[in-house]
Every structure is written in C-alpha cells, then in structure tokens.
C-alpha positions as a Markdown table, in Angstrom:
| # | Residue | x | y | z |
|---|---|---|---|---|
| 1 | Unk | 108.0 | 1.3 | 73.0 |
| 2 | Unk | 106.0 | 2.4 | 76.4 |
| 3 | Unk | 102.5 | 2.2 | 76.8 |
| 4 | Unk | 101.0 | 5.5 | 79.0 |
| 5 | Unk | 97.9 | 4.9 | 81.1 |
| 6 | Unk | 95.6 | 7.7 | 81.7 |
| 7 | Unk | 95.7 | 9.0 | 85.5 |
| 8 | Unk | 92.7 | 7.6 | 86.4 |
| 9 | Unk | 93.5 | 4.2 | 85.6 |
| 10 | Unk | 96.7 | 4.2 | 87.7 |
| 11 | Unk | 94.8 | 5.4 | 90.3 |
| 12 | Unk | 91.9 | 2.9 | 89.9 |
| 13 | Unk | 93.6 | -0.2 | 88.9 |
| 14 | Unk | 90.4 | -2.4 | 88.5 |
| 15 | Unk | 88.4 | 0.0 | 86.4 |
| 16 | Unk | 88.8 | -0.4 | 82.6 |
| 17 | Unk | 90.9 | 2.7 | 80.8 |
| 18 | Unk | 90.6 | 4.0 | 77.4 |
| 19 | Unk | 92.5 | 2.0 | 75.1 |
| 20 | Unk | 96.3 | 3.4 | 74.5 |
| 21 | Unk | 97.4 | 4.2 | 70.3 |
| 22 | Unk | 98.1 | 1.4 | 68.2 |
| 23 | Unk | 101.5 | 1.9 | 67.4 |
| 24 | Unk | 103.3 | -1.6 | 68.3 |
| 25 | Unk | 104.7 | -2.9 | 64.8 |
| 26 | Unk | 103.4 | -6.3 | 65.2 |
| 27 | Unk | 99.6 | -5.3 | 66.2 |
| 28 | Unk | 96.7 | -5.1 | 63.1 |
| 29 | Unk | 94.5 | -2.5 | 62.8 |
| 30 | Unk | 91.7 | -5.1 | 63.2 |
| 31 | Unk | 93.2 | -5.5 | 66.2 |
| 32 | Unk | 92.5 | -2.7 | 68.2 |
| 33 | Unk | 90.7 | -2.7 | 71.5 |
| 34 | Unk | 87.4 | -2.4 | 70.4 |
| 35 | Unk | 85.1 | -3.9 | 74.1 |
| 36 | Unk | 85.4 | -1.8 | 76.7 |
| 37 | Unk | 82.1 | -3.2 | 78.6 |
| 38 | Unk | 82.8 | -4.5 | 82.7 |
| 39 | Unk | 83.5 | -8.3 | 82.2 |
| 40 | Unk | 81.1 | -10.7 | 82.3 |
| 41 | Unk | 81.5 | -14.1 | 83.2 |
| 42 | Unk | 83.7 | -16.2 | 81.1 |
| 43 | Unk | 81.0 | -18.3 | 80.6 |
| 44 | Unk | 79.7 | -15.4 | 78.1 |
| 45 | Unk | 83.2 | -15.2 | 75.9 |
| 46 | Unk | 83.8 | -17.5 | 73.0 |
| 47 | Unk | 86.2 | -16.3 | 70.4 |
| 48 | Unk | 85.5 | -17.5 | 66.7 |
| 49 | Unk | 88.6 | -15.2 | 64.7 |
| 50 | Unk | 91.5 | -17.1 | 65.7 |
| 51 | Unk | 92.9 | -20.1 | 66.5 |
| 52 | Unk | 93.8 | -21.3 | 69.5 |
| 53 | Unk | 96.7 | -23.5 | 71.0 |
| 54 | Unk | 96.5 | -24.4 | 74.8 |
| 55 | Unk | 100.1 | -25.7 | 76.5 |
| 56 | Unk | 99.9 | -27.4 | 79.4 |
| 57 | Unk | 102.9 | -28.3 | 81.2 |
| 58 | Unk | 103.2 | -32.1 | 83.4 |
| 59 | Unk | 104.6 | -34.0 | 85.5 |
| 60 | Unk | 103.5 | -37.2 | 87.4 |
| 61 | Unk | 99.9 | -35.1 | 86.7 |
| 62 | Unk | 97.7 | -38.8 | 85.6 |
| 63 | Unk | 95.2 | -38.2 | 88.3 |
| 64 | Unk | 94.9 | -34.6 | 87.6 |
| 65 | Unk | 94.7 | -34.8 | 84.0 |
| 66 | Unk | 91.0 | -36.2 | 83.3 |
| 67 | Unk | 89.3 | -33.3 | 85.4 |
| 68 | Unk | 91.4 | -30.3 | 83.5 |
| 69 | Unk | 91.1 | -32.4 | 80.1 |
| 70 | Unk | 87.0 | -32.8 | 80.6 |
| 71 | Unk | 86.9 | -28.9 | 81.4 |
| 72 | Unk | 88.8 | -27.9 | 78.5 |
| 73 | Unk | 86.1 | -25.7 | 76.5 |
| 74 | Unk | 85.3 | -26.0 | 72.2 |
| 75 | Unk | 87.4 | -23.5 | 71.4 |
| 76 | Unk | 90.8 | -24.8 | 72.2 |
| 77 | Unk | 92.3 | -25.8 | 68.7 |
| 78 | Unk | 95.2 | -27.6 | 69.8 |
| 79 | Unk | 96.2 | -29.1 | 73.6 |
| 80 | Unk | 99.8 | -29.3 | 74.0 |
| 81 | Unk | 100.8 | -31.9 | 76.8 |
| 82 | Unk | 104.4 | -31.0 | 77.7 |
| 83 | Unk | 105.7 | -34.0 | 80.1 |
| 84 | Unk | 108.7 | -33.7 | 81.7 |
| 85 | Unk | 109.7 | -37.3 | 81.9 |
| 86 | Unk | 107.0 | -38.6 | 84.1 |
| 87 | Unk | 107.0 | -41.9 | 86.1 |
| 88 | Unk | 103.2 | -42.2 | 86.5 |
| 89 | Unk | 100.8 | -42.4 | 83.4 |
| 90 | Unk | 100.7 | -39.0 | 82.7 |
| 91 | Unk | 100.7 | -39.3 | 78.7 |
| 92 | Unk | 98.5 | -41.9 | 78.8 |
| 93 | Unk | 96.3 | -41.0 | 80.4 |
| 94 | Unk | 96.0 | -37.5 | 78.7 |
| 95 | Unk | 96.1 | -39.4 | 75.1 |
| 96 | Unk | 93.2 | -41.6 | 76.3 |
| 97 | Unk | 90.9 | -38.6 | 77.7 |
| 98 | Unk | 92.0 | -36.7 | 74.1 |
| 99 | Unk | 92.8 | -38.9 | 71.6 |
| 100 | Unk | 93.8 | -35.2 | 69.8 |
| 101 | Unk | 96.2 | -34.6 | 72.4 |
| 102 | Unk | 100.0 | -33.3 | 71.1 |
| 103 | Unk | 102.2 | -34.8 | 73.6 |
| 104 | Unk | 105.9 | -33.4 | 73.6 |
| 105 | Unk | 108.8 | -34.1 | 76.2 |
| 106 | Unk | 110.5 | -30.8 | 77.2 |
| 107 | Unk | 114.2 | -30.9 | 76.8 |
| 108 | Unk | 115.3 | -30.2 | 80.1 |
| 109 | Unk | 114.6 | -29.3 | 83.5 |
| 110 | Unk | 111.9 | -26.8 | 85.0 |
| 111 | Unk | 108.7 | -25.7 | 84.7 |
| 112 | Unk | 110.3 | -22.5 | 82.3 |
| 113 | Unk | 111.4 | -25.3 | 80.2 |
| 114 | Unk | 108.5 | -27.0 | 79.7 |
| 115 | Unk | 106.7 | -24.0 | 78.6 |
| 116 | Unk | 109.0 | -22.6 | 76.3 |
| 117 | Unk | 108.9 | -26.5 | 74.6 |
| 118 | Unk | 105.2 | -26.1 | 74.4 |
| 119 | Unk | 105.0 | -22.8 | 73.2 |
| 120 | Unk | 107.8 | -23.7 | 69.8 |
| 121 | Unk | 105.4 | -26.4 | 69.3 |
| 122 | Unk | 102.3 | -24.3 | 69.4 |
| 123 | Unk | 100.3 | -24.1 | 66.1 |
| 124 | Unk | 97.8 | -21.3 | 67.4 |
| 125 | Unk | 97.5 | -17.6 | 66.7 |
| 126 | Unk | 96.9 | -17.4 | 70.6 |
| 127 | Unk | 98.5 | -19.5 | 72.9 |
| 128 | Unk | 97.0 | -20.1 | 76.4 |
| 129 | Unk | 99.2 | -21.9 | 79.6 |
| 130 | Unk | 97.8 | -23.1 | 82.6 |
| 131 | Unk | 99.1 | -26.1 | 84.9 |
| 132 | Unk | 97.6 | -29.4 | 85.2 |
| 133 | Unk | 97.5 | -30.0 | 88.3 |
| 134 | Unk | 93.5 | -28.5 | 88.4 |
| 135 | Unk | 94.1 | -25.6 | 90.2 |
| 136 | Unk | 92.7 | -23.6 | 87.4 |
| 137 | Unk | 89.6 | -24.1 | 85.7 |
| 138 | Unk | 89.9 | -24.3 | 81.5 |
| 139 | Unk | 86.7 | -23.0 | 81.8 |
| 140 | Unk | 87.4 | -19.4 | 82.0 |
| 141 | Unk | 90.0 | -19.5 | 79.2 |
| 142 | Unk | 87.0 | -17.9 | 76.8 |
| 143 | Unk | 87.2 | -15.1 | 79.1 |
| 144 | Unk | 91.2 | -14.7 | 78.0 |
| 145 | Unk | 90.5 | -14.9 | 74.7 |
| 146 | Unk | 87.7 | -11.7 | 74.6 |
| 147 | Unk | 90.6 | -9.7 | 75.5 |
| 148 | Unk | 92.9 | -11.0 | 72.6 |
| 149 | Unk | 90.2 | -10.9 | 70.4 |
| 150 | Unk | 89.5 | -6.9 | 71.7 |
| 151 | Unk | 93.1 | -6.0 | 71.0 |
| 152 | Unk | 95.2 | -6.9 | 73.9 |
| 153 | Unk | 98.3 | -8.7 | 73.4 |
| 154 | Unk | 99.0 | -10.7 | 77.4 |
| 155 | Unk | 96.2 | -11.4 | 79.1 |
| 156 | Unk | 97.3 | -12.8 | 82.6 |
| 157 | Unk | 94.8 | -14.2 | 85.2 |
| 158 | Unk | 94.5 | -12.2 | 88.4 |
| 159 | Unk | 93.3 | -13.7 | 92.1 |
| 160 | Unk | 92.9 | -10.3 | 93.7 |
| 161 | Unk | 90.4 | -8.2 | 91.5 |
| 162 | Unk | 86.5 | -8.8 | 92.1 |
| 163 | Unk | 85.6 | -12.2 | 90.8 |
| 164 | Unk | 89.2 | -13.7 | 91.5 |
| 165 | Unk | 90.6 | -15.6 | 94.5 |
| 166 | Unk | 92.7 | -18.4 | 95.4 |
| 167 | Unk | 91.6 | -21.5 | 98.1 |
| 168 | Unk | 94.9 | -22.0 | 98.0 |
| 169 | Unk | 96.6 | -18.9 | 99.3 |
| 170 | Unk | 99.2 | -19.6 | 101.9 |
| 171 | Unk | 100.7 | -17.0 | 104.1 |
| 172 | Unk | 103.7 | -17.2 | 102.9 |
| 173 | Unk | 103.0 | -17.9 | 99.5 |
| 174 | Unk | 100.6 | -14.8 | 100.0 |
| 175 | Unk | 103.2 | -12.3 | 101.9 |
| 176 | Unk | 105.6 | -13.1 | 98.9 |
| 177 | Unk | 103.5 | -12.9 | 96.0 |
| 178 | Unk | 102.6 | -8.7 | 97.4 |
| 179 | Unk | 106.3 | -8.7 | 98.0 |
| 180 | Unk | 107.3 | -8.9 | 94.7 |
| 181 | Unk | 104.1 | -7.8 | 93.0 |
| 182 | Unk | 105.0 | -4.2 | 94.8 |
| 183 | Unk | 108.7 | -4.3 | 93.2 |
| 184 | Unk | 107.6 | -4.8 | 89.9 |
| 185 | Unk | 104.9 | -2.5 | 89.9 |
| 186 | Unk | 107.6 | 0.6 | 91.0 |
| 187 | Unk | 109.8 | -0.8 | 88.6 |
| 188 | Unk | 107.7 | -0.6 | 85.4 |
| 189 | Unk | 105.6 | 1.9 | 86.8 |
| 190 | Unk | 102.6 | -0.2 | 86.3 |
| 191 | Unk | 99.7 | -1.0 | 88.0 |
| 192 | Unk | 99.4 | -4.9 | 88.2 |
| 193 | Unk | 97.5 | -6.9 | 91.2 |
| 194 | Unk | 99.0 | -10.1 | 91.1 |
| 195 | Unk | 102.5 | -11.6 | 89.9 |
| 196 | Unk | 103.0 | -15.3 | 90.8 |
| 197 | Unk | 99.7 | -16.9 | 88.8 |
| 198 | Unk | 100.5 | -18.9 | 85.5 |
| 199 | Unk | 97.0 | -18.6 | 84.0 |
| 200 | Unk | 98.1 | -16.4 | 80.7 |
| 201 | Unk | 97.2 | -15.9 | 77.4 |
| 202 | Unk | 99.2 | -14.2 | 74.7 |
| 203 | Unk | 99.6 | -13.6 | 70.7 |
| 204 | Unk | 102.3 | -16.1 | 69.3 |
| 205 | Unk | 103.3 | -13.1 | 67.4 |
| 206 | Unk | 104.6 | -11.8 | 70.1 |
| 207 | Unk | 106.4 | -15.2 | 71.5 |
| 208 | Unk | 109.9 | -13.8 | 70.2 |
| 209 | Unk | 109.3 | -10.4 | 72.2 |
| 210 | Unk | 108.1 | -12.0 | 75.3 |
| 211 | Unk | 112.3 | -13.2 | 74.6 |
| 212 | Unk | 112.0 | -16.3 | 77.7 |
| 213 | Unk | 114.9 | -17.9 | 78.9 |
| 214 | Unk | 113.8 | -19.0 | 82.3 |
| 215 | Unk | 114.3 | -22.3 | 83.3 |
| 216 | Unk | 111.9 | -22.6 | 86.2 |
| 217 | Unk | 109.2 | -21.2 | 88.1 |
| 218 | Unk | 110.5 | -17.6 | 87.8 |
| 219 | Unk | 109.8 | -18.4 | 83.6 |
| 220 | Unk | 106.2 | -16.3 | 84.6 |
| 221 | Unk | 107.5 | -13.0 | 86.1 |
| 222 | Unk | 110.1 | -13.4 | 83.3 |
| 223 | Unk | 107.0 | -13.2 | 81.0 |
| 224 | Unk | 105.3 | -10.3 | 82.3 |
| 225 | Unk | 108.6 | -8.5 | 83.0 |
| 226 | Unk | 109.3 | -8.5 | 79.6 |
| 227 | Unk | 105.6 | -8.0 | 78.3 |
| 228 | Unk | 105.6 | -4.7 | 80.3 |
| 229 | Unk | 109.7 | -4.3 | 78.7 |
| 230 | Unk | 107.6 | -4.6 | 75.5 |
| 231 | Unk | 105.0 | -2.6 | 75.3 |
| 232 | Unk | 102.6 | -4.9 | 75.0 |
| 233 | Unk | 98.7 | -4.1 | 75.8 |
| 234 | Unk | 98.0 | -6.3 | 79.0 |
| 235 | Unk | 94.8 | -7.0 | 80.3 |
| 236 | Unk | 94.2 | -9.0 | 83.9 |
| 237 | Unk | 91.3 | -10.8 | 84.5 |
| 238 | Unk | 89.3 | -12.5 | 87.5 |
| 239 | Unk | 90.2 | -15.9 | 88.2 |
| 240 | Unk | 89.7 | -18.4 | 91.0 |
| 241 | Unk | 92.7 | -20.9 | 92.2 |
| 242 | Unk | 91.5 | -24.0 | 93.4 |
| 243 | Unk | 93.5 | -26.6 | 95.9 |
| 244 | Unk | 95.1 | -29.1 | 94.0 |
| 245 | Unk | 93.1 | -32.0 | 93.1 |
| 246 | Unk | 95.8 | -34.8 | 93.9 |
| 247 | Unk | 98.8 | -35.4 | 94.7 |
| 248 | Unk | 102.0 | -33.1 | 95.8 |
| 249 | Unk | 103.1 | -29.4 | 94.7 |
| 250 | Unk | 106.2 | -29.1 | 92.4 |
| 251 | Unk | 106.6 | -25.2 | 93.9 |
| 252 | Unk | 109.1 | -24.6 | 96.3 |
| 253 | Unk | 107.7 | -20.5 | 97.9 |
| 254 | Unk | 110.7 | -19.7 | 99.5 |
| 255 | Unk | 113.4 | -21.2 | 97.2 |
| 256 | Unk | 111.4 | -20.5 | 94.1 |
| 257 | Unk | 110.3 | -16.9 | 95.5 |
| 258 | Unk | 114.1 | -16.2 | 95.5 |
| 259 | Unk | 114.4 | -17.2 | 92.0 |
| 260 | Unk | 111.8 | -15.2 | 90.8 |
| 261 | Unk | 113.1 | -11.9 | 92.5 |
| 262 | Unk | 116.7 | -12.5 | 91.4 |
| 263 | Unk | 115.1 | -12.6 | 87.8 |
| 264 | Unk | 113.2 | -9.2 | 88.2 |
| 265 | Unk | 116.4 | -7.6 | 89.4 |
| 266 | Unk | 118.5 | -8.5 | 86.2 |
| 267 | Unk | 115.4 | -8.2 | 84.0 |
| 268 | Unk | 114.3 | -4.5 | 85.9 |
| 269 | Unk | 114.1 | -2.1 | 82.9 |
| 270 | Unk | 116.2 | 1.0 | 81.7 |
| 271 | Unk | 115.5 | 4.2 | 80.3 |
| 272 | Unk | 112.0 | 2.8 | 79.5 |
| 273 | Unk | 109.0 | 1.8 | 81.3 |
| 274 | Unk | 105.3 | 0.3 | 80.6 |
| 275 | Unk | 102.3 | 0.1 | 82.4 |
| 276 | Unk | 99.5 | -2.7 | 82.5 |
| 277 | Unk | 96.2 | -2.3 | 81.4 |
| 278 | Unk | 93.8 | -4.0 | 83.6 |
| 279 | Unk | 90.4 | -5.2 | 82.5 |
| 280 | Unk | 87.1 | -3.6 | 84.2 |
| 281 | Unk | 85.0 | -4.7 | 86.6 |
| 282 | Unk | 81.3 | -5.5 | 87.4 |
C-alpha cells in the first residue's frame, strides 16, 4: 500500500495536508484524521481513548532516571524500563521513583534490542519510546498522542520544524543526520525533516508491520523505513533535544552512522513507495 501526498504538501513540508483515504486494513474508521488545526503546544494535548504503554530503554541511566521518571505525564498507562544489564542502580532506582515501573532485561545486545524487548512486553494500544538519558522531555509525549488519536499511525519527533531543535547537535552528528535524511527522502519519495531522533509514537497494531530486526542504533531508521514501506500515515512533530543530563553517550556518529545507512540500502524499497505526512505548523 502507498500513501500519495497532495503537491502542495511535498512542496511545503511543514504545512499540514489533507488527510490521504483510509484504506490500510488494520486502521478503524473511528480512526480517521479528524484535527487538522497548526499544533499547539503539547502542553494542550491529552489523550483519554486509548491506553498508553511508554518503553524506555537503559543502561547505567540511575542518575538520569529520576528527572525523565518525575516528567513522565498522567497519561502514560504503563512505563517499561528495559535494562540492558546495568552495573549502576538503574532498576532501582527507576523502581523507587515508580513503584509501577515494569522492569524487563532485554535479551541481547543494542539499543534495537532493547526496544524490540520493550515493545513485546507493551500492554498499550499506543506505544511511545524515548531514551533515558533526559535528552527528551516526557512532557511533550501528549503532543504524540493527538496525532494517534487524529488517525495517524507513526508519529516521530522532529528537531528541524518550528518549535523543534536540539542543544545537542554536533557537526558531525548534524552533517550525517541531513546525509541520510536526503537518501531516504529520494528513496521513498517522501518528505521527512529529520531521521536520527528516537522520540516516536506508534499503534501496537502496527508493531508486526513496522517488521524490526535491528539490533542497534540503526533499529530507528529501520522503523521509519519500514513505516514509509508500510503505508502507514506519519505525522512529525516539534521537539526539543536537550544535552544529556549525566554521564557518557552510548552513540557512536560515525560507526553507528554507518550502520544506519547500510540498513537503508538493504531496506530501500521496490516497486512501491510512501510519503510522510508531516504535522502543521503555527
């Protein structure tokens, strides 16, 4: 299945297009895309419809985890702690800030792993990832939601549309996030404006078609590779990367970078082609 966007919202990538035809087998008719409004602050967006599981991968995070755990907002359902075998007091220190907390070990390696343990063990209708590390702020995950809620399927968080950025941007980290941004942009003929960000939100319905594999960092172009693959409705959405509150990065640009363009090569599409759907503006 392909999803077409009108010319004018290829050509305008920030402003919000008419919604395409509901035709994706798993998508409800309640589910259509029914807001179409600029976005407002996240601040403004709580969904009440569906539940809500948020999967946080972690390792050696204990000094991180009391910020992103004290930001988390009410309408998370379920927080999914995945540790990958942690030496500090990651666990428990996210079991003594939520007592609710669902901690699971992932079975191997890699930040792909992780996720893909946390999302099996998901309970929500939506699932939302986002590192814990607190370089992103729970507090916008509302603003995801709206957009599942308004029919999309993958909403993905995006540093470079007005009300985004990053404090965190190096150059090189910069020049290769455009790099590959561009390549999969030609290749699915869509219109995204930023690749490398692991703030996302999705329908566990569509967990089996997102079809991951990934081991590592690379596991989030995989995603949106095969979201686009999909034709799943995508929305993108301001969002603001902060530094890292403590401690050292697990991301490798260069090494990781490689891996995540060897995995849009072998996952570039076929005969078909999708297109994102970005959210509006102010």
């Amino acid at each position: 299945m392909s999803t077409t966007l009108p010319p004018t919202a290829v050509s305008h990538p920030h402003q919000l297009p008419q919604a395409p035809q509901d035709t994706h087998p798993h998508r409800r008719a309640s589910d259509r895309v029914t807001d179409r409004r600029p976005m407002r602050r996240a601040e403004d967006r709580v969904t009440t419809r569906h539940t809500v599981s948020l999967v946080i991968p972690a390792h050696n995070e204990a000094r991180n985890i009391p910020w992103v755990f004290e930001q988390i907002p009410r309408c998370v359902d379920e927080v999914i702690l995945v540790d990958g075998a942690s030496s500090d007091a990651t666990v428990p220190m996210a079991r003594h800030c939520l007592p609710t907390v669902r901690s699971v070990q992932q079975s191997g390696p890699g930040k792909g792993n992780a996720l893909r343990t946390g999302f099996a063990a998901a309970t929500g209708e939506y699932i939302v990832m986002m590192d814990a590390d607190g370089s992103m702020w729970p507090g916008e995950i509302p603003h995801y939601l709206h957009f599942l809620d308004n029919g999309f399927d993958f909403v993905k968080g995006s540093r470079c549309i007005a009300g985004g950025g990053s404090l965190d941007f190096t150059r090189v980290r910069s020049l290769g996030n455009r790099v590959l941004l561009t390549l999969v942009n030609r290749l699915y003929k869509a219109s995204l404006t930023d690749l490398c960000y692991g703030f996302c939100a999705f329908r566990r319905s569509f967990l089996e078609a997102l079809d991951l594999r990934s081991s590592g960092f690379e596991i989030e172009a995989e995603m949106i590779a095969h979201a686009l693959r999909s034709g799943l409705r995508i929305a993108e959405v301001p969002s603001l990367e902060l530094p890292r509150r403590s401690g050292r990065s697990h991301l490798h640009a260069v090494s990781d970078g490689r891996r995540v363009l060897r995995t849009l090569i072998t996952e570039r599409p076929g005969a078909r082609s999708s297109a994102a759907t970005p959210a509006g503006e102010n």
